[in-house]
VMD Tcl script that builds the backbone (N, CA, C; Angstrom):
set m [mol new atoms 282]
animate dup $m
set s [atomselect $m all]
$s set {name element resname resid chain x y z} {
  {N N UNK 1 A -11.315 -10.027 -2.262}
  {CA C UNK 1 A -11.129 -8.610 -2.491}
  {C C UNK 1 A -9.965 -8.131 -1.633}
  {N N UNK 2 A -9.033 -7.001 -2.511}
  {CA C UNK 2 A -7.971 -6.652 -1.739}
  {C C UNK 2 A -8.202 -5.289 -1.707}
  {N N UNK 3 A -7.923 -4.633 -0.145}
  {CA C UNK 3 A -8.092 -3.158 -0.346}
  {C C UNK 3 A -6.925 -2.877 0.070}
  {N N UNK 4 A -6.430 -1.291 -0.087}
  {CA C UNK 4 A -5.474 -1.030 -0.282}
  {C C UNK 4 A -5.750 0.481 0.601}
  {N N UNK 5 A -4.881 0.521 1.185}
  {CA C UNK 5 A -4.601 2.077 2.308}
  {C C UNK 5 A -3.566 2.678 2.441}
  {N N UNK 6 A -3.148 3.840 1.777}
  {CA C UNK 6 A -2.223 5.005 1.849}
  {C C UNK 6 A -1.936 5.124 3.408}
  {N N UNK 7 A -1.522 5.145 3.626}
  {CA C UNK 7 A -1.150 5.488 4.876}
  {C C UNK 7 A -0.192 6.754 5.210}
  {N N UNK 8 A -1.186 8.044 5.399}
  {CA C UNK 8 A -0.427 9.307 5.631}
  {C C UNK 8 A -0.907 10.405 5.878}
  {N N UNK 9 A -2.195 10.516 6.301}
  {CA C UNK 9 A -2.922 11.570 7.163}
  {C C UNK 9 A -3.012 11.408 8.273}
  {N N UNK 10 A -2.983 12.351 8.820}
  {CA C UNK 10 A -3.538 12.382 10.441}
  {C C UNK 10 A -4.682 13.185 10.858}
  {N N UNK 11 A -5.568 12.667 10.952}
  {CA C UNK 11 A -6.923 13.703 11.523}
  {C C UNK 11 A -7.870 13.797 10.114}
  {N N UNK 12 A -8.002 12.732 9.200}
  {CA C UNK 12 A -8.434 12.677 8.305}
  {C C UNK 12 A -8.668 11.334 8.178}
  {N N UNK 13 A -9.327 10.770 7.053}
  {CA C UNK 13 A -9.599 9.791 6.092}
  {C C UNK 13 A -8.211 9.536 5.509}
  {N N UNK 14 A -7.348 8.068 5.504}
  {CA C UNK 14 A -6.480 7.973 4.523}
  {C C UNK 14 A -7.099 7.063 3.537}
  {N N UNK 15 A -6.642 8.029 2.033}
  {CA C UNK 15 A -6.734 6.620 0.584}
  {C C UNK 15 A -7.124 5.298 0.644}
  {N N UNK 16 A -8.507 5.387 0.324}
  {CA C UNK 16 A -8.511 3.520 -0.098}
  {C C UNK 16 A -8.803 2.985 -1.355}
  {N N UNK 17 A -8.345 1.817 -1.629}
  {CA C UNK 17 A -8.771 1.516 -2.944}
  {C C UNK 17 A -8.720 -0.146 -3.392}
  {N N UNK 18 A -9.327 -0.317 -4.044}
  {CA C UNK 18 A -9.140 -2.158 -4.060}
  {C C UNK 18 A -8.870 -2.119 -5.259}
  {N N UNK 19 A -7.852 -3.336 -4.770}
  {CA C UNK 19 A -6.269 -4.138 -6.203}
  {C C UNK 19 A -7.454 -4.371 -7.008}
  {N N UNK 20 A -6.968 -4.621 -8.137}
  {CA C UNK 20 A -7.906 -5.223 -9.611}
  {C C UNK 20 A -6.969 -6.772 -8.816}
  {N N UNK 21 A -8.307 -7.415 -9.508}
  {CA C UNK 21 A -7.511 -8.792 -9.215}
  {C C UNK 21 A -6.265 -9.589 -9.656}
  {N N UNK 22 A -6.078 -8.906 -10.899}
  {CA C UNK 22 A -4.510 -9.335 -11.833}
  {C C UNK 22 A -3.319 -8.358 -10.893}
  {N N UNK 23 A -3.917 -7.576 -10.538}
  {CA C UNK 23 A -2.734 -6.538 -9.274}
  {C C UNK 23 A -2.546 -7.477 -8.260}
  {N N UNK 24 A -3.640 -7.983 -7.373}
  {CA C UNK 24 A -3.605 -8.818 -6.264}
  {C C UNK 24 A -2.586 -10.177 -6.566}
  {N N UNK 25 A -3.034 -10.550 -8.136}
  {CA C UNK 25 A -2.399 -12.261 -7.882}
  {C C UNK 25 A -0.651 -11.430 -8.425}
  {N N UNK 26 A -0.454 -10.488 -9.100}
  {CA C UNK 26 A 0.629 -10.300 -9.178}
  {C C UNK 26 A 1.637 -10.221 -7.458}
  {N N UNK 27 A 1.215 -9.855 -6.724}
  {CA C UNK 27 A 1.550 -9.311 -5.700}
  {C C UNK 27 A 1.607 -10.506 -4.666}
  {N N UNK 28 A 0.789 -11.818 -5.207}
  {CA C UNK 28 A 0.844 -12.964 -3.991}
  {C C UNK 28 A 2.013 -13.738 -4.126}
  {N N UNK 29 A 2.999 -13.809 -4.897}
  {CA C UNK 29 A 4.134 -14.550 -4.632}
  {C C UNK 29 A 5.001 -13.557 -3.936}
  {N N UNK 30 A 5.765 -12.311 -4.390}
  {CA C UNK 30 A 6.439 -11.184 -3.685}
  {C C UNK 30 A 6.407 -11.549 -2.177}
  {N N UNK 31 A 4.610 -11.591 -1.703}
  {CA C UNK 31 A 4.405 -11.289 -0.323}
  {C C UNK 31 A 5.127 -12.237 0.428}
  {N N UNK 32 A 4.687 -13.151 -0.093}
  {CA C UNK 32 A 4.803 -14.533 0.505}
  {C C UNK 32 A 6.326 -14.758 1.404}
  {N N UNK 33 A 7.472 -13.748 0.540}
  {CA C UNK 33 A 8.294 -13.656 1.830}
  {C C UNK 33 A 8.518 -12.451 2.053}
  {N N UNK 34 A 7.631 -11.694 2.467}
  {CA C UNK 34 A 7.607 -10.697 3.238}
  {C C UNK 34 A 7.494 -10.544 4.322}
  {N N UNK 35 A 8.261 -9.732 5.595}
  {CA C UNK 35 A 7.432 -9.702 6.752}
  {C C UNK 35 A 6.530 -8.347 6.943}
  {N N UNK 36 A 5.589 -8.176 7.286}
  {CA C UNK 36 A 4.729 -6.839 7.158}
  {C C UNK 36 A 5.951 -5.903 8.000}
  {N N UNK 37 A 5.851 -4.649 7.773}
  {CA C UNK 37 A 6.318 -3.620 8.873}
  {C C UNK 37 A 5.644 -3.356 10.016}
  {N N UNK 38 A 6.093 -2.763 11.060}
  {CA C UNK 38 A 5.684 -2.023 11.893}
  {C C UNK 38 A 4.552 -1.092 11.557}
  {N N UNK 39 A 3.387 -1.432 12.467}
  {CA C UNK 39 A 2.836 0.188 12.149}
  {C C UNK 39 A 3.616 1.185 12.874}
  {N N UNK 40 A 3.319 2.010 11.917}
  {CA C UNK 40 A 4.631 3.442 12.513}
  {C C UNK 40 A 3.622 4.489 13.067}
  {N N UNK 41 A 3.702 5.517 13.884}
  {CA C UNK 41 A 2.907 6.340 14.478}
  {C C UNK 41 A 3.588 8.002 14.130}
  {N N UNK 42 A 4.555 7.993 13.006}
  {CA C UNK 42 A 5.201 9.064 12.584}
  {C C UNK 42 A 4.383 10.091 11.912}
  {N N UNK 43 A 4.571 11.297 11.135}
  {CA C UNK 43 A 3.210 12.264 10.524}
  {C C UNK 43 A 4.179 11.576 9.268}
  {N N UNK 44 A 2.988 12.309 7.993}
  {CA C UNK 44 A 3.312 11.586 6.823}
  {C C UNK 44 A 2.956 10.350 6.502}
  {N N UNK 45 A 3.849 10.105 5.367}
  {CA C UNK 45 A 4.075 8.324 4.693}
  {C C UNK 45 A 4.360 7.300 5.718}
  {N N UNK 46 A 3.828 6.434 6.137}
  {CA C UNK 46 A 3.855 5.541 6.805}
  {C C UNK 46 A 3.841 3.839 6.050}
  {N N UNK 47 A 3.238 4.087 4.911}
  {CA C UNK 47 A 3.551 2.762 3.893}
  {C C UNK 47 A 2.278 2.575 3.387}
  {N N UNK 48 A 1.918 1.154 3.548}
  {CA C UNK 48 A 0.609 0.854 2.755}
  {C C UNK 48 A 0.444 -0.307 3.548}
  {N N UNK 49 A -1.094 -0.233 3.436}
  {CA C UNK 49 A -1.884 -0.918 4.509}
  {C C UNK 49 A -2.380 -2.068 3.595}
  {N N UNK 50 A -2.618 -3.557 3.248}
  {CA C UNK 50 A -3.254 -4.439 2.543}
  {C C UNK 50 A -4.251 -5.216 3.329}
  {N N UNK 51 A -5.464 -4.998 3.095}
  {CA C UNK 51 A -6.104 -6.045 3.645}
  {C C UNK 51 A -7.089 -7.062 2.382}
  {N N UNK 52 A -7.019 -8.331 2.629}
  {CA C UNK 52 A -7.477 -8.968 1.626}
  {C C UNK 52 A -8.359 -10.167 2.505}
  {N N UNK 53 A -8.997 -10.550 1.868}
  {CA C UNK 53 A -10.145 -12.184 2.170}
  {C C UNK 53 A -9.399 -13.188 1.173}
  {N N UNK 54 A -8.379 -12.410 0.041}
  {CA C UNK 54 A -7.917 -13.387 -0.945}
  {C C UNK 54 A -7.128 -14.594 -0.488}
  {N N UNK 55 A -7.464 -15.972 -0.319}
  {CA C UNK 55 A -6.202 -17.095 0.010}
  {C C UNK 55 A -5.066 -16.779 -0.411}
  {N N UNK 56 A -4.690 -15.865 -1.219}
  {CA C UNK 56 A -3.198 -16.340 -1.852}
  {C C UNK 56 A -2.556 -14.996 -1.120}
  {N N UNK 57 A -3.143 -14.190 -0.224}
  {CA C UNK 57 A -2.256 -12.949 0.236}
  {C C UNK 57 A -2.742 -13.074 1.659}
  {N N UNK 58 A -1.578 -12.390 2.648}
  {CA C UNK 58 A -2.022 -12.184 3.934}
  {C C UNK 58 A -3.163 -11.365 3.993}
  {N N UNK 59 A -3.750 -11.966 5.840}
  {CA C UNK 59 A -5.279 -10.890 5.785}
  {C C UNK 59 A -4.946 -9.728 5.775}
  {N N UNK 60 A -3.608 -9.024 6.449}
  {CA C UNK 60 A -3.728 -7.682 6.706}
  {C C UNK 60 A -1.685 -7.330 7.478}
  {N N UNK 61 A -1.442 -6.433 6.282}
  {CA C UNK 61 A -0.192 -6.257 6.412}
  {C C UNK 61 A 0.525 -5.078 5.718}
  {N N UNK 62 A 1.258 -4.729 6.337}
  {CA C UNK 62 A 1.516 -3.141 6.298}
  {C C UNK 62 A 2.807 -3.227 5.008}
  {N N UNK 63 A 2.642 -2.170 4.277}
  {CA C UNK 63 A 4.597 -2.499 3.584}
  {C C UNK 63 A 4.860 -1.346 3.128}
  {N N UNK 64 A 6.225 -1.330 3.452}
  {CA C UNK 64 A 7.093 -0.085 3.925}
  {C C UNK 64 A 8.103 -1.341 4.258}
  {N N UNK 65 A 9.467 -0.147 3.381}
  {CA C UNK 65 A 10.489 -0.717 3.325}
  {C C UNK 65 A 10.978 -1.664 1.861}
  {N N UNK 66 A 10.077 -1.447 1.057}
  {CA C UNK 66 A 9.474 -2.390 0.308}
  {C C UNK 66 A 9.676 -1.236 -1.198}
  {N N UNK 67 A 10.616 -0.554 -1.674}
  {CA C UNK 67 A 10.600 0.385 -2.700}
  {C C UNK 67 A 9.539 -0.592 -3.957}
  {N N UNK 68 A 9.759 -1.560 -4.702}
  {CA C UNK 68 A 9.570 -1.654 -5.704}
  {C C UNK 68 A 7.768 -2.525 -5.427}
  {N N UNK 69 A 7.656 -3.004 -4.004}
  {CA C UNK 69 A 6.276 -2.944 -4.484}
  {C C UNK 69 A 5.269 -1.961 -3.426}
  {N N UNK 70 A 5.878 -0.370 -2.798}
  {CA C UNK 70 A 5.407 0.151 -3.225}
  {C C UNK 70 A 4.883 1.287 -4.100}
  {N N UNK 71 A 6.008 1.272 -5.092}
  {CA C UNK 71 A 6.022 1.669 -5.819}
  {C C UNK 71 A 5.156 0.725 -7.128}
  {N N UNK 72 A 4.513 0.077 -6.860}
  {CA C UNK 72 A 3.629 -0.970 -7.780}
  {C C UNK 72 A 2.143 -0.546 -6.729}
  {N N UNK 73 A 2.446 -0.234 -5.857}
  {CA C UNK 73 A 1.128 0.067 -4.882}
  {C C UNK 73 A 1.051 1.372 -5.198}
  {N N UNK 74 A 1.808 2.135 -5.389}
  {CA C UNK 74 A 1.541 3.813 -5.783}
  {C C UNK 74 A 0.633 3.748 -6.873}
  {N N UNK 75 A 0.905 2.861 -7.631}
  {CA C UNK 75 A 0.831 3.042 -9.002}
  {C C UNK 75 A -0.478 2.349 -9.378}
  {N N UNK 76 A -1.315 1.708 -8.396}
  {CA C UNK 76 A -2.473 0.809 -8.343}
  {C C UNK 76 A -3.157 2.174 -7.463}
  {N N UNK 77 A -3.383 2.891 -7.125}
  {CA C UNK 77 A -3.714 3.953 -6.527}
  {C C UNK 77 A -4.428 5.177 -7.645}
  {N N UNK 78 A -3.733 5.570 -8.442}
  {CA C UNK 78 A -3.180 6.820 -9.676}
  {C C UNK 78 A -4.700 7.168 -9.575}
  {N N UNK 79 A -5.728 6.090 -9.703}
  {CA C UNK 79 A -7.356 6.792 -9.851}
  {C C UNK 79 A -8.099 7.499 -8.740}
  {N N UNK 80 A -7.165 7.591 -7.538}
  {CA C UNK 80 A -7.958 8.092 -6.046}
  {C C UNK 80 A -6.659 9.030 -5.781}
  {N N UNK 81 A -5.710 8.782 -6.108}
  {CA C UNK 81 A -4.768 9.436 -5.440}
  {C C UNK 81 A -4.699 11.053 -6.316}
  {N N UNK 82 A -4.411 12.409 -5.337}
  {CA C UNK 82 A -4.082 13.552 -6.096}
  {C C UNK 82 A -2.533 13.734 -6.787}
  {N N UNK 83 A -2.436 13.999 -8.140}
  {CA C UNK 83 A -0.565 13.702 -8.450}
  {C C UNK 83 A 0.072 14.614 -6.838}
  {N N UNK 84 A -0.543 15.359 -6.368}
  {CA C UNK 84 A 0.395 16.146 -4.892}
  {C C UNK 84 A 0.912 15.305 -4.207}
  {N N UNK 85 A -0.417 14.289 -3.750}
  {CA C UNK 85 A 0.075 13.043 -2.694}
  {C C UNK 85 A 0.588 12.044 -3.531}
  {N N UNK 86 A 0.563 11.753 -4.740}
  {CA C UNK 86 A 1.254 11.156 -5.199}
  {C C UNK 86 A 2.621 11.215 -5.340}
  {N N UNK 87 A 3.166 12.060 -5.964}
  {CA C UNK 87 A 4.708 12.674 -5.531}
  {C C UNK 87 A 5.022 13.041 -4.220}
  {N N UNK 88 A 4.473 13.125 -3.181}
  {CA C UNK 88 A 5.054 13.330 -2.145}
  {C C UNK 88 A 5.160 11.722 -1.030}
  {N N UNK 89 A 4.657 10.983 -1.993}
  {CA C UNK 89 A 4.913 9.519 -1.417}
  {C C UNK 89 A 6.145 9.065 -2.497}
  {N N UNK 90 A 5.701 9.065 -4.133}
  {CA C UNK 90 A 7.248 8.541 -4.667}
  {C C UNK 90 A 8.357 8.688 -3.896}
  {N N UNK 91 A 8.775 10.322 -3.304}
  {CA C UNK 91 A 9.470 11.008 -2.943}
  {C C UNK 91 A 10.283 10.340 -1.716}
  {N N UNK 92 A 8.858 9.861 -1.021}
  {CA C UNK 92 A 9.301 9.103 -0.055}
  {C C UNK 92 A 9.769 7.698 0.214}
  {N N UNK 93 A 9.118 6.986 -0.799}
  {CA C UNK 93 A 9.954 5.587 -1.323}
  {C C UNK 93 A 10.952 5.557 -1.612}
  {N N UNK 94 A 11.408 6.830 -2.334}
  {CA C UNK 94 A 13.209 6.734 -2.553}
  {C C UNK 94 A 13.930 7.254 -1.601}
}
mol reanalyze $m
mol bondsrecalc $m
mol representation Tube
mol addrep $m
């Protein structure tokens, strides 16, 4: 199981949600040369948080910096996320 974390409240609950599994295996070659980001301690968008038990993805890694997958992570979100915080993260990927 892969869960998935918005990363962009402060003093709240941020977004969670778990990959469908055809999201997850899409996403395990990409990673594979990825290096996670920094956690950032900024207000706002900070990226996306992945944590998985899945072998084929890291246990736990942040991404930011990363336009096109997270913009594939926005978009694995759409059922928890409000379109507000939704556009105000696109916004911020570009």
């Amino acid at each position: 199981m892969t869960t998935v974390t918005l990363l962009i409240f402060s003093g709240q609950p941020d977004p969670k949600w778990q990959l469908a599994d055809e999201d997850a295996r899409s996403l395990a070659e990409p990673l594979r040369s990825f290096a996670s980001a920094p956690e950032a301690s900024n207000l706002g968008y900070r990226g996306f948080l992945l944590e998985s038990d899945d072998p084929g993805l890291p246990f736990k890694m942040v991404v930011r910096g990363a336009p096109a997958m997270e913009r594939f992570l926005l978009k694995t979100g759409k059922q928890v996320l409000s379109p507000e915080i939704a556009s105000i993260v696109a916004d911020a990927i570009e």
